[in-house]
Structures are given as C-alpha cells and as structure tokens.
C-alpha positions in Angstrom: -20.3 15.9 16.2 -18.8 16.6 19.3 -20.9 16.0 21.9 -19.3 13.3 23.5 -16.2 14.2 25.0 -16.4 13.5 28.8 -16.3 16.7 30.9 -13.5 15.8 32.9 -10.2 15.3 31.2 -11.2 14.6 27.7 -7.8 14.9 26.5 -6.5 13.0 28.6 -9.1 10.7 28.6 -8.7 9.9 24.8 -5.0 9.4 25.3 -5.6 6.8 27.6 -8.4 5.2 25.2 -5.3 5.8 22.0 -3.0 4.0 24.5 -5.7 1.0 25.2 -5.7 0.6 21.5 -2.2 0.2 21.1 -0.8 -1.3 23.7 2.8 -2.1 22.1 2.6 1.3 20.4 1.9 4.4 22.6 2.5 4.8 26.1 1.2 8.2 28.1 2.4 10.2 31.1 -0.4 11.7 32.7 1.2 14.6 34.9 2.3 17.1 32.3 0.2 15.1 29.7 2.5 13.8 26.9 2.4 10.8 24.8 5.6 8.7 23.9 6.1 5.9 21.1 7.4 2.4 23.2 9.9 1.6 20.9 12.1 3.6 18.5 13.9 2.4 15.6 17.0 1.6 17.0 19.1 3.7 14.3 17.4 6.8 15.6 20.0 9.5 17.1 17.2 12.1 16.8 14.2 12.3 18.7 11.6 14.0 17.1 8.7 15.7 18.9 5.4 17.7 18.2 2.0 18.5 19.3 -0.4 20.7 19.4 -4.2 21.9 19.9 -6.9 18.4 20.5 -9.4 18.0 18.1 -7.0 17.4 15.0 -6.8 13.8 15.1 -5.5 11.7 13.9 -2.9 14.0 13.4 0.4 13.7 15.7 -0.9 10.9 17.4 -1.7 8.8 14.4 1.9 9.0 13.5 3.6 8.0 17.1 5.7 5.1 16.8 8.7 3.2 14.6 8.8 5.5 11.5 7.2 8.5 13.4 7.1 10.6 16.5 8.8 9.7 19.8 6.3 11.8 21.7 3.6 14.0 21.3 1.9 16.9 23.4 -2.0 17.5 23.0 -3.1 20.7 24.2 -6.7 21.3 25.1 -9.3 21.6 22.1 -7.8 23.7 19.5 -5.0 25.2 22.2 -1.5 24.7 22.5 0.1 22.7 24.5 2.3 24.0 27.5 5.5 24.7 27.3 6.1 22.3 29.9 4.6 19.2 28.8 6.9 19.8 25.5 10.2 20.4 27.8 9.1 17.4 29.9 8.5 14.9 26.7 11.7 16.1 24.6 13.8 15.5 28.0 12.4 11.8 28.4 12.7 10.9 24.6 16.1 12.3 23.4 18.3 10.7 21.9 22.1 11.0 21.6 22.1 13.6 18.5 19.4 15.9 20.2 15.8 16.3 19.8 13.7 17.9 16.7 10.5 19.9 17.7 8.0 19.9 14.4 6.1 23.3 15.0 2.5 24.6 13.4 3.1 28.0 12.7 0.3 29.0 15.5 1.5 32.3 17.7 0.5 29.4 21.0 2.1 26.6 19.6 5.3 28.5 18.4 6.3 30.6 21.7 5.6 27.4 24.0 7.4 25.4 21.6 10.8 27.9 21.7 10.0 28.0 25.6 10.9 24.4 25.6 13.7 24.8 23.6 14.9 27.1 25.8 14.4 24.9 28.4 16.4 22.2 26.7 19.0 23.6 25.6 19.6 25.1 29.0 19.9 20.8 30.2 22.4 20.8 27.5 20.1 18.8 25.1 20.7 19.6 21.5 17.7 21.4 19.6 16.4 22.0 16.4 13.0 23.2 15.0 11.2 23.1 11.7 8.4 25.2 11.8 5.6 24.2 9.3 4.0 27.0 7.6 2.1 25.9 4.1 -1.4 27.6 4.5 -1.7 30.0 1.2 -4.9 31.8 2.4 -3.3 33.8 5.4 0.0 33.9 3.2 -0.3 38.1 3.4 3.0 40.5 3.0 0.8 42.8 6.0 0.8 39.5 7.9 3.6 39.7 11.1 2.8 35.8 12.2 2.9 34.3 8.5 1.3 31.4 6.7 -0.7 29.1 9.5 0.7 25.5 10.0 -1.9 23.0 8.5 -2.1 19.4 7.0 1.2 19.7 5.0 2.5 18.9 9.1 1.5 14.9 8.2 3.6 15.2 5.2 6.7 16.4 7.4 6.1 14.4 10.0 6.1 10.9 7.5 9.2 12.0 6.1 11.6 13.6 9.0 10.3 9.8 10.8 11.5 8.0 8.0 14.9 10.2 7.5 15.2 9.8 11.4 14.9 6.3 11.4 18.1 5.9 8.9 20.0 7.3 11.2 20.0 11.7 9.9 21.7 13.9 12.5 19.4 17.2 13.7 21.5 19.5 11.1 20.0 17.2 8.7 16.5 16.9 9.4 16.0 20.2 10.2 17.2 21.0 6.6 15.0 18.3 5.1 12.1 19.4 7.0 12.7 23.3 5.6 12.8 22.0 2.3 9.8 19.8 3.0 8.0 23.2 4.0 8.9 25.4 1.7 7.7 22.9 -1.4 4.4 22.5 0.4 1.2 24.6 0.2 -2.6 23.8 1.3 -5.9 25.5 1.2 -8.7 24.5 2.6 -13.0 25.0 2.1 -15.8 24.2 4.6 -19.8 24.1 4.1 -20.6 23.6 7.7 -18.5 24.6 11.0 -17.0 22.1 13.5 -19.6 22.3 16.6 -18.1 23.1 19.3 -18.3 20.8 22.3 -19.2 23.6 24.9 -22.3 24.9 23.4 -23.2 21.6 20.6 -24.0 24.2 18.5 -21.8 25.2 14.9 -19.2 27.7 15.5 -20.2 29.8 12.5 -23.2 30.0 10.5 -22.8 29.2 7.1 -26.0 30.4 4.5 -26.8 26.9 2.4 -25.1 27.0 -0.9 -22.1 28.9 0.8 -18.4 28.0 1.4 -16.3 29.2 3.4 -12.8 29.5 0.9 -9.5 29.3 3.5 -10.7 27.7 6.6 -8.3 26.8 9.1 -8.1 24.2 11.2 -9.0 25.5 14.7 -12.3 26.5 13.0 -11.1 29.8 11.8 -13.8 31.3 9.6 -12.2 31.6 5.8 -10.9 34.3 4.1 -14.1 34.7 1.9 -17.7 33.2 1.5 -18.3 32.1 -1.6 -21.5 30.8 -3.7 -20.5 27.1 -3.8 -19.7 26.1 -7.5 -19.4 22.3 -8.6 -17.4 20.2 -6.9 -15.1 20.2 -10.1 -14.8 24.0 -10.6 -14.3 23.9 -7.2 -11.2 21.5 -7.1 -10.1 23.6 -10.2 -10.0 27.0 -8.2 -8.1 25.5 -5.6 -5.2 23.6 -7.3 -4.8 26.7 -9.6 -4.5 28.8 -6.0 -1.9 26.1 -5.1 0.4 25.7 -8.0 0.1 29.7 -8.5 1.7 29.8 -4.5 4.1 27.2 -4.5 7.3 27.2 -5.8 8.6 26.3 -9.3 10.4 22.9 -8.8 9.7 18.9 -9.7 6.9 18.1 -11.8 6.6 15.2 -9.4 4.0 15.9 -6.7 2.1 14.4 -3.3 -1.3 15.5 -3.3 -3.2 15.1 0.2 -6.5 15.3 -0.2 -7.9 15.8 3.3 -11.0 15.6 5.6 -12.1 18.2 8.4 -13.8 15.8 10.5 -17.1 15.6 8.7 -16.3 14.3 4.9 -17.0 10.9 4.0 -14.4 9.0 2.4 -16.5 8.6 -0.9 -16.1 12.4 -1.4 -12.4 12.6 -0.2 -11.9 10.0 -3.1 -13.7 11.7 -5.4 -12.3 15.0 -4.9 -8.8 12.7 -5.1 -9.9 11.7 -8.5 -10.6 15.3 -9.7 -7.2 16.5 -8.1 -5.1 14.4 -10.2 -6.9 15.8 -13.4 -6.5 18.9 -12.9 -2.7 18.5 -11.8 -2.2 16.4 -15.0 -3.5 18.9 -17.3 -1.1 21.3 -16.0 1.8 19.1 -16.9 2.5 17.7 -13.5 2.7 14.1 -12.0 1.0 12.7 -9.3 3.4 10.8 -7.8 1.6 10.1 -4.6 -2.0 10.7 -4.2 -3.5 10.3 -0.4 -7.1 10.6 0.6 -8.5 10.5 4.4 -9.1 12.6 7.0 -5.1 13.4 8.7 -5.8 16.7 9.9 -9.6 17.4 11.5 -11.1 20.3 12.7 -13.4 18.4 15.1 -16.6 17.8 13.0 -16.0 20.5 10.3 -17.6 19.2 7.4 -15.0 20.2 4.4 -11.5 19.8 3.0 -8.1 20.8 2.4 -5.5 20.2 -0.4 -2.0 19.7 -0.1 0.3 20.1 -2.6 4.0 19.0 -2.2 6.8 19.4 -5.0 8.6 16.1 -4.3 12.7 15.8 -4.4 14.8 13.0 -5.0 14.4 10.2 -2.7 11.3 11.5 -0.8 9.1 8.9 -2.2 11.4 6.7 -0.6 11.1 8.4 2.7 7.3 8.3 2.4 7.2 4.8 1.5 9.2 3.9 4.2 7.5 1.0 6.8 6.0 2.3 9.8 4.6 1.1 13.0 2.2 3.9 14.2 -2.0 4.2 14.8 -2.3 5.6 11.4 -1.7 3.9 8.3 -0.9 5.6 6.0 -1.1 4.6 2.0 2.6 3.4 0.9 2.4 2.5 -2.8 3.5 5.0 -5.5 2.4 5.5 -9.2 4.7 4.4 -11.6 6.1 6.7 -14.3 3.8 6.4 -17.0 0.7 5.0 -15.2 -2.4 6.7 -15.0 -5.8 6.4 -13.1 -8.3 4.5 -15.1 -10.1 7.0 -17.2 -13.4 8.3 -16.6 -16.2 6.6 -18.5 -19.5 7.9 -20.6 -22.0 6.1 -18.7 -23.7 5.9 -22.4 -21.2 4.1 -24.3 -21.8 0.8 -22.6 -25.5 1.6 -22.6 -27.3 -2.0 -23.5 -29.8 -2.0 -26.3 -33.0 -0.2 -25.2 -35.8 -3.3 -24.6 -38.8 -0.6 -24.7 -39.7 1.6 -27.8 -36.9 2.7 -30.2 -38.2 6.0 -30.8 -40.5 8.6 -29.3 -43.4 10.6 -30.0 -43.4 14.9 -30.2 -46.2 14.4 -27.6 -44.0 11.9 -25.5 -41.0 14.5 -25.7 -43.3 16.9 -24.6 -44.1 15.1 -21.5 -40.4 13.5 -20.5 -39.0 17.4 -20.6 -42.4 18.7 -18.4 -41.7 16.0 -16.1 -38.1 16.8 -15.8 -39.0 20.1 -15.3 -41.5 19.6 -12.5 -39.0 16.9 -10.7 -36.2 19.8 -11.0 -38.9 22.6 -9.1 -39.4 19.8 -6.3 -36.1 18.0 -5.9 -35.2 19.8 -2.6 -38.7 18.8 -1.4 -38.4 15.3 -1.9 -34.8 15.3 -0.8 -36.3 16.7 3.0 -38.9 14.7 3.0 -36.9 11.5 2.5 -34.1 12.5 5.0 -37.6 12.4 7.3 -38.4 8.9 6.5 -35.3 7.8 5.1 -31.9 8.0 3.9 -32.6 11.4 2.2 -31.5 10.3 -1.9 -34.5 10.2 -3.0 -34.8 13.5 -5.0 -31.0 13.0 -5.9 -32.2 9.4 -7.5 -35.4 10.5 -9.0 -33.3 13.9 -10.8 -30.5 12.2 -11.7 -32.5 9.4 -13.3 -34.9 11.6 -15.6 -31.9 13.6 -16.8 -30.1 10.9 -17.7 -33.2 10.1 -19.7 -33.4 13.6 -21.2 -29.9 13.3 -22.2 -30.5 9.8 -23.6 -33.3 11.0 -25.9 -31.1 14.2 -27.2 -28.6 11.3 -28.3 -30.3 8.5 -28.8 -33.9 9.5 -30.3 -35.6 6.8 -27.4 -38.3 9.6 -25.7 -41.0 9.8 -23.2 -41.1 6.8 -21.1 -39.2 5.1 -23.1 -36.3 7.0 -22.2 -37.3 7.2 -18.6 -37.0 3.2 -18.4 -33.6 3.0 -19.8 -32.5 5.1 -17.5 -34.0 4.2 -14.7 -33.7 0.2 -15.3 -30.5 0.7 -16.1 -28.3 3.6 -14.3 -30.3 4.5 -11.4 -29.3 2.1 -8.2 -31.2 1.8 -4.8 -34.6 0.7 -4.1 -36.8 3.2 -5.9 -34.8 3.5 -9.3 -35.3 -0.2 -10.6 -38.9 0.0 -9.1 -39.5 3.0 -10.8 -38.2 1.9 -14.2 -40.7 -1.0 -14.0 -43.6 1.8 -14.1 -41.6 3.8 -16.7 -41.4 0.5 -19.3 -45.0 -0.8 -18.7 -46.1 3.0 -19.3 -44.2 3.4 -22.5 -46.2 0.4 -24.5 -49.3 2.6 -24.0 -47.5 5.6 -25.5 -49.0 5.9 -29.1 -47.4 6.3 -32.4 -49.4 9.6 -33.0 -48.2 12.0 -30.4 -51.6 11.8 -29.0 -52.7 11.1 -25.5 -52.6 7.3 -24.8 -56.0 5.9 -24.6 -57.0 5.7 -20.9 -58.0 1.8 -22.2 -53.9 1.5 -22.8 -52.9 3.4 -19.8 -55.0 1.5 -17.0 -53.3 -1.9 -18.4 -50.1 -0.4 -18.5 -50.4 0.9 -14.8 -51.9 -2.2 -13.6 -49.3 -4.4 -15.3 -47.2 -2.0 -13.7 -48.2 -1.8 -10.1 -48.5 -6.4 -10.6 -44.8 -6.0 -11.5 -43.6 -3.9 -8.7 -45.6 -6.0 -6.5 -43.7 -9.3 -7.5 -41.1 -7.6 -6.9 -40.8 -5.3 -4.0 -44.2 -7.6 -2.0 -45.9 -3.6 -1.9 -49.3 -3.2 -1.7 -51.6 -0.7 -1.2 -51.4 0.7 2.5 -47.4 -0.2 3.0 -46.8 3.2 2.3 -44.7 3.4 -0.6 -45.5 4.3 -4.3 -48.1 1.5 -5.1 -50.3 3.9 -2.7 -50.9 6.6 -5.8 -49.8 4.1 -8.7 -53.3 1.4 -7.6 -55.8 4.6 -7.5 -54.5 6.1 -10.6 -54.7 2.5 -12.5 -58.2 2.0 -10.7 -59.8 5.4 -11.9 -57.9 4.7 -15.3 -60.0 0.9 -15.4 -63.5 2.6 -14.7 -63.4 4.9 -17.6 -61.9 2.3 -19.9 -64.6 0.0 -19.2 -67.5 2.6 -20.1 -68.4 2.6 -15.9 -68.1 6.3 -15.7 -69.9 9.0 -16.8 -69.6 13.3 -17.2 -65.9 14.7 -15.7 -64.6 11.6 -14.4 -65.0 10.7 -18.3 -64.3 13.9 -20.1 -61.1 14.4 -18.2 -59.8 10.8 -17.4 -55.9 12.1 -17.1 -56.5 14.8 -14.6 -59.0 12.6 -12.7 -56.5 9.9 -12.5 -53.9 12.7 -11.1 -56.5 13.8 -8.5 -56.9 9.7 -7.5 -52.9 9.3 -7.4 -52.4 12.4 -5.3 -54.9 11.7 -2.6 -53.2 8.3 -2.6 -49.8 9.7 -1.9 -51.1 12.4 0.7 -52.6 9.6 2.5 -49.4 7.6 2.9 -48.5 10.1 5.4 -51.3 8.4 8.3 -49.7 5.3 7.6 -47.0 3.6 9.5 -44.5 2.2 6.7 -44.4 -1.7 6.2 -41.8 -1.6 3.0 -38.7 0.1 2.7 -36.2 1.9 4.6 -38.9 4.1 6.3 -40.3 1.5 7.4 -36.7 1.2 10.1 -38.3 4.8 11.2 -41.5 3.4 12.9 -43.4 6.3 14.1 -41.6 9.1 12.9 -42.6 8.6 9.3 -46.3 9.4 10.4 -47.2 12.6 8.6 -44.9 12.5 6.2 -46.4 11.5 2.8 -43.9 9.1 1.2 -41.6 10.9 -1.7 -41.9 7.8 -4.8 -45.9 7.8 -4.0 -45.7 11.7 -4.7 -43.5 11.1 -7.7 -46.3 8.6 -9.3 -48.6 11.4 -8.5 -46.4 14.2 -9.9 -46.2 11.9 -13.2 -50.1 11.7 -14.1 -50.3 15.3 -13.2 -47.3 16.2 -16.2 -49.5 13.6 -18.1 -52.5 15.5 -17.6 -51.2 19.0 -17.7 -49.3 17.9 -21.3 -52.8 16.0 -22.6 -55.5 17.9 -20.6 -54.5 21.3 -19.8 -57.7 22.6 -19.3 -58.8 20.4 -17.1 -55.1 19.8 -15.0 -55.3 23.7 -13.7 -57.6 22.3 -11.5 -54.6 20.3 -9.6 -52.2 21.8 -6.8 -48.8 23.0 -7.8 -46.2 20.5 -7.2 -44.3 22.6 -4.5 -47.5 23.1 -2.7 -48.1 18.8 -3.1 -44.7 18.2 -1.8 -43.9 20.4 1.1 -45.3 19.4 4.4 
C-alpha cells in the first residue's frame, strides 16, 4: 500500500533510490526532474524518450538503459509530466538522427508531450512521436480523446529500444512503433482500488465478490461492475474482448499478463497459464508469454492483458540483450512446443491405504460434513487470517471436496475418502494432520451403515490424537485441534467403558460434540504454543482456533447423521464459528 512515500519529493526521492540501485545504469537531473540511461548503444542515432504519471513502476524506468530509454520524465503520482522536463531531457539525450517521444494516449501526457516537441523542433532537433493507444474499454466512436495508453507501452518501448539500438532512423521507428500500436490491445479488471497515498484509504469502494471490468491505470474506475466469475471464465471474457478488438493479422502473438501493483506473482502465472489456453483454442500461437507486474497502478490489486499480433522479426527485437533495471523474460516458444499439460490430480492418485469402499451411512456423513464446511468456510477463512495465514477454510474445503469427488469415482467414502484426500492432496500444516484423524476414524466406520460403536470411535480418536501428537508435539492447551479432538476421545472412553450412565450414555455422539466444542471455544483464552498462531502472541487471544472448531464441526455431522434427535440440541455451525 502506499503509505510510505516520503512527504517531501517522493518522486524525486525514488529516482534518487532507482539511481543508488544502478549506479552504472541510470543517472538523474534533479532541476526539471528527468532520468537519463549512462550509456547508449553506440549504434543508436535515435534517442528515444518517454514518461509519464509516478506510481506505474516499473514501467519507463525499468526499461532505461542499453536496449531501452535514453531518458525518462516522471510526473507526480498518476500526473503528467511537464512539458519542460520532456524538452529539457530530449535536448540533453539526442542523438544525431533526432529524438523519438513514446506517448500514453492521456489528454496531460499527450499536450505536454507535443509542447516539447514543439520546443524541439524549434532548437532544430528532429522529432517524431508514437503515441500508444491499445486500451479496448474506452475504445468508443462518441470518444474525442480515444483509446487510453496502457501496458501495451512496455511492449513498444522493448522493441523501438531494440530497433534503435541497430541503428533505425526516426522515419523508421516511428513506423514500427505505429504498427506496434495498432496490433496491440489490453483490458484490464481490479477487485480492490490502489489506496491513495493522501488519505491511505482505497480510492473506490469495491462490494466483495465485485470487479471492476476496464480499469485504467491511474485508478480510473472500470467501465462496469461485474459479479466476479472464476478466474477461468474470467480470463475467457477477456481474451475473447481482445481478439474480437484487435486486428486480423499473425496467428503469432505476445501475451502480457500484468500486475496492478497488488497481484502476487503465483496468480499472474496462473492467469499466464489460462491465457495461453484460451489463445490456443482459438487457433493462435503464443509466441511470447510474459508474466509480472510492468505497468502498476500503485497498490491496485488486479490485472491487465495484453495482446500483441507479432510481425516478422519482432521476436527478434524482443529478444534482443538489454542492460536496463527490469529484466525482462527473453526466451521464445518454439513452433510446435506447448506448455506441459494440465494434470487430473486423480490419475496419479496412489492406492488408497484405508478402507476400499464406504458405507450408505458413511456417504451420508462425508456429503453432511462437506456441506457444513461449505456454510462455514468464510468463517474459518477470517478467523485464520486473525491468528494466521488465513488458508485454513480454503485447505479444509478444498480437501473434503476432493474427497467427495474421490468417492463419486472411486467408491472409497466417509472417512475413508476424507484421508485420501487429505493425506494425500492437501499441503500445509493442518491437511496432513487432519488426514491422520480422518484414517484412524475410518477403521471404526462399520460395515453396516450403522453408527460406529462409541467402544470403536474413542480408540480411533485416541489413536488419533497419539498420532498427531508424535507428530506435530500438540497437546491439550497448545491451542490447536488436539483441544476438541482429547475431550471428544475422553467422553467417547467413559461410555465405552460402562462409567456413564442416563444422556451422557443414551446420546454418546452428541455428548462427544458438546465435549469437542467446548474444547475448541476454549482455545480462544489460550495463548497458542504450536503453529503459525503461535508467531501472533497475544493477538490470537479470543479467537478460538479454526482446525479445533473443524474436529468439533466433525462429531457434530457425526451426531446430527447418527443421533438427530439428540444433535438439535447443539449450536448451528455459523453461530460456533463466528466470533
């Protein structure tokens, strides 16, 4: 987020610190503010020059050196630069052959821009412009200013640096650059605004599960809200809006797959992987797929795609060296290669080491249980962020469907099911832990379809909480899930071994629930000793701890499926699990 910058000068002030990183790369002049690459390649007879609004990086900047930009202009946050610190820059760069001023098609950047021009051409300087314009969603006939200038500007800007470096005239570059344009469209979506560094706070309010479809880059608010679909559908929509807006050409293409500031680069990659799919089933080539964040928005947390319909030789260009902050990827697909394909988690599956089959009263309880973990997965998910990393109700979801899909294919139900899955797809701490519970639970699962006798079930959970122990070292009081698991197998043990008498007998399932959920409610006065809430200290006190409330959410499906008389006496899981 941006909350950081310094008051005074922060553009300026980042310069210098982009300068202090590369010392034998960038150089800046402080009074008008522009930035200047210390050595050009010395084939260069065109200088070329851009710039724009702060707050984008690494874009411009990233891409200052040999193979690049000979000088850049940073505005203020998200405003254009003046038209002096552009006349200033272009007159201390030029080169023999002129200068070449790269443009975003913003009404600020483009009349300071043509002011320097003016300016230059005046000192006699020869001057071109491209002016980059690939944003479909403000691509509008009633539109006087035109499509906005977005991350299609990195793709440019790598290619004019590498035409400029072999020596192009400005005639040339400024036609390559056109063409570069004109084959390029992007699009862009956002789930939360950048936050703006005056007031910290978002500069738009999104409502959760909304997107914002055709952000721009200065934080512009999109053309529509939309109900977020998958990320798949969502990749879908946008490279069908993209290939439907740009022009017929190549099937060879450079897909950019960009960051806003906020997007990790697991997603980026992900939504990379997605991107080539689709183009591939629409008879194009990937040629050159790029993932990172190029073009931010500050701390915007979305994404943009960028779609360019390559020409002859423009691989070349873009795999041409550089010597610049940003790297950016080099290597190519080959003609005929494709990504490795995407793989059924369940066709590798090893051979299930619990039961080989399932009960109707087993089924009955893995699809209650899924059902139950669905209603509560937000729950647990806010609770964990409290205490944690926040994945928990992600994990604990994603592991019982995968064991509801591995019984519709398989035939291996209940908790069977539950520990394949769990011992074998779902990572972290609490998965593995989870699916020992799940396997010592399924050898008390009958072959009837009946309840499993409460004599079956306290061994099973106490071989169960013994295992975890080995394990994980958690006992009773380290707040974690041993704290409902130990009660449950305790109140299990008295009725097994004839100590009990009236309801603690008559209704051993739902009396074991009642035991596991106090234990799990009480995890919230104690100050975790296990796990990553235990890095947390004092702010996990009063927060019950999500697995412990996932043991107790398990004997409560068990009694509710067994005992469903007795089990209306116990609370509604949303009511256990919000705080």
């Amino acid at each position: 987020m941006s909350y950081f910058l310094p008051e005074s000068a922060p553009v300026l002030t980042a310069a210098r610190g982009l300068a202090l990183a590369h010392p034998g790369i960038v150089e800046v002049n402080g009074a008008p503010l522009y930035l200047r690459a210390r050595a050009a390649d010395p084939g260069r007879r065109v200088a070329l020059v851009s710039g724009g609004g702060s707050g984008h990086e690494p874009l411009h900047t990233g891409l200052l050196g040999r193979g690049g930009l000979d000088a850049v202009c940073p505005g203020e946050v998200f405003a254009s630069p003046h038209n002096r610190q552009i006349y200033e820059a272009g007159a201390a760069v030029a080169k023999s052959a002129g200068v070449l001023l790269i443009v975003k098609n913003y009404t600020g950047d483009v009349i300071n821009f043509q002011i320097a021009a003016e300016r230059l051409r005046h000192d006699g300087i020869p001057v071109a412009t491209v002016l980059v314009d690939d944003d479909l969603a403000t691509d509008s006939a009633d539109s006087a200013t035109g499509r906005r200038g977005t991350a299609a500007t990195v793709v440019v800007e790598k290619l004019l640096g590498a035409a400029a470096d072999r020596g192009a005239s400005l005639e040339e570059l400024q036609e390559l650059g056109t063409r570069v344009v004109a084959q390029s469209r992007s699009v862009a979506v956002a789930a939360r605004a950048q936050t703006s560094p005056t007031t910290t706070a978002p500069a738009f309010t999104l409502e959760p599960g909304d997107l914002d479809y055709g952000v721009g880059i200065h934080g512009e608010r999109g053309i529509r809200t939309i109900a977020r679909p998958s990320v798949d559908d969502l990749v879908r929509r946008m490279t069908d809006d993209l290939l439907d807006s740009l022009p017929e050409g190549s099937e060879d293409v450079l897909a950019l797959v960009n960051g806003l500031g906020a997007t990790t680069e697991l997603e980026l990659h992900a939504i990379s992987s997605l991107l080539h799919d689709r183009l591939v089933e629409r008879g194009l080539r990937p040629a050159v797929t790029v993932a990172g964040t190029y073009t931010a928005a500050l701390d915007m947390a979305g994404f943009s795609l960028t779609l360019t319909r390559l020409d002859e030789g423009w691989v070349d260009l873009w795999t041409a060296p550089t010597e610049t902050p940003l790297t950016l990827p080099r290597t190519v697909r080959a003609k005929g290669a494709e990504a490795a394909p995407a793989e059924d988690a369940t066709e590798q599956r090893p051979e299930s080491t619990t039961a080989s089959a399932g009960t109707p009263g087993s089924r009955i309880v893995l699809d209650r249980y899924a059902e139950v973990v669905g209603q509560v997965r937000d729950n647990l998910t806010k609770l964990d962020q409290l205490v944690g990393d926040g994945d928990f109700g992600d994990n604990l979801t994603g592991g019982v469907r995968r064991a509801v899909r591995l019984a519709d294919e398989t035939g291996v139900e209940g908790t069977a099911a539950l520990a394949d899955a769990f011992l074998n797809d779902v990572g972290g701490t609490s998965g593995p832990l989870f699916g020992l519970l799940f396997k010592d639970l399924a050898v008390a699962e009958p072959g009837d379809g009946q309840a499993p006798s409460v004599a079956a079930l306290a061994e099973a959970a106490a071989a169960a909480s013994a295992a975890i122990n080995r394990v994980g070292g958690a006992r009773v009081g380290d707040c974690t899930l041993v704290d409902a698991l130990v009660p449950a197998a305790e109140s299990l043990a008295v009725v097994a071994a004839g100590e009990s008498t009236g309801e603690l007998a008559e209704a051993p399932l739902t009396t074991a629930a009642q035991a596991a959920i106090r234990g799990a409610l009480s995890t919230a006065s104690l100050r975790p000793r296990r796990g990553r809430a235990s890095y947390v200290g004092d702010h996990a006190l009063g927060v019950p701890d999500p697995g412990a409330l996932a043991v107790a959410l398990l004997f409560m499906t068990l009694a509710e499926v067994h005992e469903p008389t007795w089990a209306t006496r116990l609370p509604a899981p949303g009511y256990l699990t919000t705080i």
